[in-house]
Steps between C-alpha positions, in 0.01 A plus 500: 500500500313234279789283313336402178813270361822347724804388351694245661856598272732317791793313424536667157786696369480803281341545264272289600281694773509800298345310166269307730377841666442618167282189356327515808430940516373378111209331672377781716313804424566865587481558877525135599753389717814219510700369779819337370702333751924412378800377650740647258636840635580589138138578532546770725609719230349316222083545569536879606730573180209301294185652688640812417544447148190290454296835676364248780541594860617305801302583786696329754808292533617230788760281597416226703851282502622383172178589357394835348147606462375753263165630433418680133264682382399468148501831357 
């Protein structure tokens, strides 16, 4: 899968990832594709909860450590 954006959101605490993810999903078009990677595990709950609202998808989701990896989909 082509990443068009990453997002390097480590070492912040909420709601910091989340308002980062969403300045940088702004940027993107429809289709095109962000990987954020966090170390806060509030954003375990937090990026799902706010893909779903925000009608974007995550296509895939890893944890490698103390870092988390998601992959969105601008809707």
């Amino acid at each position: 899968m082509k990443i068009d954006l990453q997002l390097d959101a480590k070492g912040l605490s909420c709601p910091m990832p989340i308002v980062r993810t969403k300045k940088a999903m702004d940027q993107l078009e429809s289709g095109q594709v962000l990987e954020v990677t966090v170390t806060d595990k509030g954003a375990l709950a937090d990026i799902p909860a706010w893909a779903n609202a925000s009608g974007n998808k995550i296509v895939e989701q890893q944890e490698n450590g103390d870092e988390y990896v998601f992959i969105l989909q601008k809707a």
